[in-house]
Structure formats: structure tokens, C-alpha cells
C-alpha positions in Angstrom: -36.5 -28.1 -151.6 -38.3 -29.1 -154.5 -38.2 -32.8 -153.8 -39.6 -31.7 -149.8 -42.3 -29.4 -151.9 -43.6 -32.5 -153.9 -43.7 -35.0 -151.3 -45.4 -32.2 -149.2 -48.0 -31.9 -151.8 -47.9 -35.8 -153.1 -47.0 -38.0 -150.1 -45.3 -40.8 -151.1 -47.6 -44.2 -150.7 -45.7 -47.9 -150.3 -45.4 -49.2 -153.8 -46.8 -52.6 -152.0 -49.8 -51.5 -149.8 -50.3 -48.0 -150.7 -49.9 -46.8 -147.4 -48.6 -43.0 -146.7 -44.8 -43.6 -145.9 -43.4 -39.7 -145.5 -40.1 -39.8 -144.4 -39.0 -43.0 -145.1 -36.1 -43.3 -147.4 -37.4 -46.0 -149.4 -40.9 -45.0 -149.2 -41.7 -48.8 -148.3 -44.1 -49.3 -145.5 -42.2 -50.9 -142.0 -44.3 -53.8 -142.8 -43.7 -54.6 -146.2 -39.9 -53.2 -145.9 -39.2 -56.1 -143.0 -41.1 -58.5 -145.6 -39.1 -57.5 -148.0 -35.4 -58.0 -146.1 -36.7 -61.1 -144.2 -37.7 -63.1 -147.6 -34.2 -61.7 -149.1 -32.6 -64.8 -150.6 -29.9 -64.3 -153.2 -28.8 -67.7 -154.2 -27.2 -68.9 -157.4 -29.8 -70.6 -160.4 -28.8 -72.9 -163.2 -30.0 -71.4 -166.5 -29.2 -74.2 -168.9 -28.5 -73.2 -172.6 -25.3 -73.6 -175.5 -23.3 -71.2 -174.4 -24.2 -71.4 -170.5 -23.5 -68.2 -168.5 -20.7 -68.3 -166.3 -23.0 -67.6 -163.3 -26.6 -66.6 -162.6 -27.7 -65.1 -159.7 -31.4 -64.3 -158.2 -32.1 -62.3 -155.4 -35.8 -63.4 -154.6 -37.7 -66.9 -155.2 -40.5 -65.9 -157.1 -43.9 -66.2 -155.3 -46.8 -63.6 -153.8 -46.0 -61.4 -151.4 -44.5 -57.7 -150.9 -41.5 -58.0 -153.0 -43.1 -59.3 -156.1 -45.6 -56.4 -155.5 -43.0 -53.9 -155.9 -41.6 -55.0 -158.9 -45.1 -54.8 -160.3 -45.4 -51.5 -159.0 -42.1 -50.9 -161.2 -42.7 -52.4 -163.9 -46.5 -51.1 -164.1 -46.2 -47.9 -162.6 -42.3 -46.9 -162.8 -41.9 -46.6 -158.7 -38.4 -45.1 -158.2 -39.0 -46.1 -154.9 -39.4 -49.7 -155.2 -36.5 -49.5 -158.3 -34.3 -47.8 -155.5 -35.1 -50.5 -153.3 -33.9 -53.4 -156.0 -31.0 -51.3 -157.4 -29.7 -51.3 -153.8 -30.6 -54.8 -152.9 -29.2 -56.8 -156.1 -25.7 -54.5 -155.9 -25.2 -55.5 -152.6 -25.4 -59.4 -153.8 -23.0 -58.3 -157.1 -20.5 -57.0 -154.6 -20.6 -59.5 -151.9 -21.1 -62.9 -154.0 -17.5 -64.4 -154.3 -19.2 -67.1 -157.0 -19.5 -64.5 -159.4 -16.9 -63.1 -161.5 -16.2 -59.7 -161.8 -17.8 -58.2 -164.8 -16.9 -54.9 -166.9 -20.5 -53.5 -168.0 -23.7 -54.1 -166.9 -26.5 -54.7 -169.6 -30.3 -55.9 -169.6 -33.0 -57.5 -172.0 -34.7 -54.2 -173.1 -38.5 -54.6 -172.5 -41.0 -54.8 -175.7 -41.6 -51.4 -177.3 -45.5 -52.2 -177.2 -45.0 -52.5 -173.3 -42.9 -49.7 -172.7 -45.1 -47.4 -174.4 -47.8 -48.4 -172.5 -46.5 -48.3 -168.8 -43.6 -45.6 -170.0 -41.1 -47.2 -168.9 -38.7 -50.2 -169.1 -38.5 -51.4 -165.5 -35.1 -53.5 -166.4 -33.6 -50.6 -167.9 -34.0 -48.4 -164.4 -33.1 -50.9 -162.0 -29.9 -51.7 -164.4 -28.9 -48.1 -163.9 -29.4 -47.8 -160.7 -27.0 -50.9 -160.0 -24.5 -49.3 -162.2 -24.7 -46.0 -159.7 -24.5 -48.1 -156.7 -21.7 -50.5 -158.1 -19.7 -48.7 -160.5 -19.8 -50.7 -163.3 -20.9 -49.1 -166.5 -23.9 -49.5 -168.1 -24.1 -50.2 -171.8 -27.6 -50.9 -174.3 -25.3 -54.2 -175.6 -29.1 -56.5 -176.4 -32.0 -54.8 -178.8 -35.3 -56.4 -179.1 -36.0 -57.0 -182.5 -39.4 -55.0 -183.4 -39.8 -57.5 -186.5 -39.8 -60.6 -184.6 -43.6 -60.8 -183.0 -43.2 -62.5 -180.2 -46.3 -63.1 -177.4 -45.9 -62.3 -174.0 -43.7 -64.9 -172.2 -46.1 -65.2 -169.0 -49.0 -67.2 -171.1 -46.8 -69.5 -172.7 -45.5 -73.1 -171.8 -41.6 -74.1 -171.4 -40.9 -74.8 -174.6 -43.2 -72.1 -176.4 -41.1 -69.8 -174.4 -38.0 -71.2 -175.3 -39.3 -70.9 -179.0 -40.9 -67.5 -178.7 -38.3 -65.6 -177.6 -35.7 -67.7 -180.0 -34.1 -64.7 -182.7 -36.2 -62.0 -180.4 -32.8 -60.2 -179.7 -30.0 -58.8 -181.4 -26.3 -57.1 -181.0 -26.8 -53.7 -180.1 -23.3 -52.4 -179.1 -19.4 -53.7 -179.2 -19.4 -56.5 -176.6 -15.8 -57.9 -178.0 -13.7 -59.0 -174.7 -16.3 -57.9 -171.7 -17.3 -60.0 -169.1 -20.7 -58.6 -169.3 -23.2 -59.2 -166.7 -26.9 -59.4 -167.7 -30.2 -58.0 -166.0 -33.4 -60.1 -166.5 -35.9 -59.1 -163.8 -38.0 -62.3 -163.7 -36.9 -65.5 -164.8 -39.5 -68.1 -165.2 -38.0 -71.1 -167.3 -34.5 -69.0 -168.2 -35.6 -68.9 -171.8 -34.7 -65.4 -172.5 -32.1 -64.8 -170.3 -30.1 -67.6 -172.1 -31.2 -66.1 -175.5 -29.3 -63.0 -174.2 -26.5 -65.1 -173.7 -26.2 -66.2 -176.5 -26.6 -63.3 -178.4 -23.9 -61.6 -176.4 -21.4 -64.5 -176.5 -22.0 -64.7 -180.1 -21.0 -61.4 -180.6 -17.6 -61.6 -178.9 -18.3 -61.3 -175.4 -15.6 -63.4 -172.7 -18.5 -64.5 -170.5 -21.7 -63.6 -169.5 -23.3 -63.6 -166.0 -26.7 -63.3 -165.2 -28.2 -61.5 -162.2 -32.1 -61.3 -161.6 -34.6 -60.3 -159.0 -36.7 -63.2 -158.7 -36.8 -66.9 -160.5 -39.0 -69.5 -160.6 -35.9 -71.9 -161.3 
């Protein structure tokens, strides 16, 4: 009743075009929703770094159009509409993807507190739980950011500045000693941080480490 009451008063709009979608589960416009399943592409990526994970997954090649719009509109705005949408999408690949091993938690490469602050919300840290929901594996906080480090914002820096920037950026942040743990990274652009995460967790005890991410530029 209460959820009817706010949509009656707030209509939802598609996190893509803004358009009025009332009604619609995913309150995605048919347009952008049919973009969205017909560009669907969950394929395996090579994230090279020492230790490699075991496997890396990506559900989305990274370039303009509706998907990459609603992961803005996550990331920016906090859309449980468009983080329903990916929560769904990328545990349908986890279940489905015979590659991948099976894992036994589910844990993500927090966002920077500056950022998080500022849009209110840690887009990976959603869309991780709503996996978790959809795919019963747990979800753990296993990777902190460390606030000490001062590192720039990935998107405006080279390969190698990247690889640099975001080297010592993470910490242990829970017991990871014998878990297959699987690791959410919503964009990867050069794999930079996600094999920093890798690292950190197979440094810390971890039996393997797979990677699953919404879109990649690899």
C-alpha cells in the first residue's frame, strides 16, 4: 500500500530516458529495456595480474547507450530500479556460466568515501547485495578502501597511472581464509583495481578469487 501510495504520488521515470514507466516492474522504459536485453553480452575477460583471478566475467561491453546510462543513474542517483535490473541480470550469468567456479561469498571494491558522500550511496555495494538475494550466496565487506592512500579518480588517468594509483588503495577488511570469493567491480577499464582486489584477497588467505562486472572496456 505504501509502495502503490508513493509511486501514485512520485511516478517512477526510466533511469535511462526519464520517461513515466508506472507499472512496469523494472521501471525501465520498453525502449530502453529491449536495448538493454538485446546488447546483453556476458562473456569472459582476461584481467592480467600476479595472482590472476580464477575467472572474470562481464556482462556488458562498455560503450554509450541505455545500459551504461543506468548504471550512471546508479551510481549518480542510487536508482533501485536500474540496481534491480543489474542485480537480476549479472546473477543470472553467475548461475548459468559453467566457466566459473562456484564461489562461497560475494564481495565488492567499496567506492571512495569522498564519492559516496556525495551521491549517498555506493552503487557496487547495492548491486552486490542484490546478487546475494537473487543468488544465495552471502555477502561479506572482505576489501576496505584505505582513506590514507589519496588516490585520483581512475576515469582521468592512463593504463599505467591507473595501475599505480590504485596500487596499496585497498586493504583486508574481514577473514577471507579458504573462500572462493567472487568479486564485484562495476566498470572495468584497464582491470587495474579489480586485480588490486585480487590481490589483496588472495594475500590474505583467500582459495581463489573470481571477478564478475557489469561492463569492461577489456
Amino acid at each position: 500500500m505504501k509502495k502503490d501510495l508513493l509511486e501514485l504520488l512520485f511516478p517512477p521515470k526510466c533511469p535511462s530516458c526519464g520517461k513515466p514507466t508506472p507499472g512496469d516492474p523494472y521501471g525501465i522504459c520498453p525502449d530502453c529495456l529491449a536495448e538493454c536485453e538485446g546488447t546483453l553480452f556476458p562473456r569472459g575477460i582476461a584481467i592480467f595480474s600476479d595472482p590472476r583471478p580464477e575467472y572474470s566475467l562481464s556482462l556488458y561491453k562498455y560503450r554509450p547507450g541505455a545500459p551504461l546510462k543506468m548504471m550512471f543513474a546508479v551510481k549518480n542517483n542510487g536508482s533501485r530500479y536500474a540496481a534491480g535490473f543489474f542485480s537480476d541480470k549479472a546473477a543470472d550469468a553467475i548461475v548459468t556460466c559453467r566457466e566459473m567456479p562456484v564461489c562461497d561469498v560475494i564481495t565488492y571494491l567499496p567506492r571512495r568515501a569522498s564519492a559516496s558522500r556525495l551521491r549517498g550511496c555506493d552503487q557496487s555495494m547495492i548491486i552486490s547485495a542484490g546478487i546475494s538475494e537473487r543468488t544465495g550466496i552471502p555477502l561479506e565487506k572482505l576489501i576496505k578502501r584505505n582513506a590514507s592512500s589519496g588516490r585520483r579518480e581512475q576515469k582521468s588517468l592512463s593504463r599505467e597511472e591507473r595501475r599505480e594509483n590504485v596500487r596499496g588503495a585497498f586493504s583486508l577488511a574481514g577473514d577471507v581464509k579458504g573462500k572462493r570469493v567472487l568479486l564485484f567491480d562495476d566498470i572495468v577499464t584497464t582491470g587495474a583495481s579489480a586485480a588490486e582486489g585480487t590481490r589483496v584477497l588472495i594475500e590474505g588467505g583467500a582459495a581463489g578469487v573470481c571477478v564478475i562486472c557489469l561492463f569492461s572496456k577489456l
